[in-house]
Phi, psi and omega in degrees: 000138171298173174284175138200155183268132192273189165255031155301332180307128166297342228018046162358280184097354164300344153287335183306301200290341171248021163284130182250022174240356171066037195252031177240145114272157198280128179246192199271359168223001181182152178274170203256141158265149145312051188351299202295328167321306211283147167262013163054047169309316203102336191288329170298335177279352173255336173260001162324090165279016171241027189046018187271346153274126207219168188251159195270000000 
């Protein structure tokens, strides 16, 4: 299952910048995962600093 970001997002961008699949991007109030991109790494989840991303 993908991650996916709640609306704690700040829009930092610090997941974006650690994703190693490039699959989160900026939507218009919080960035976005790619369902389909994501490979369920983790890695936007360590980097969060507000928690706001959780795996589904």
């Amino acid at each position: 299952m993908a991650h996916t970001i709640s609306d704690a997002c700040v829009m930092c961008g610090a997941c974006a910048d650690t994703c190693p699949v490039s699959a989160i991007a900026e939507g218009d109030n919080q960035f976005v995962i790619d369902a389909d991109a994501c490979i369920d790494c983790g890695a936007c989840e360590g980097a969060c600093p507000t928690g706001a991303i959780v795996a589904e």
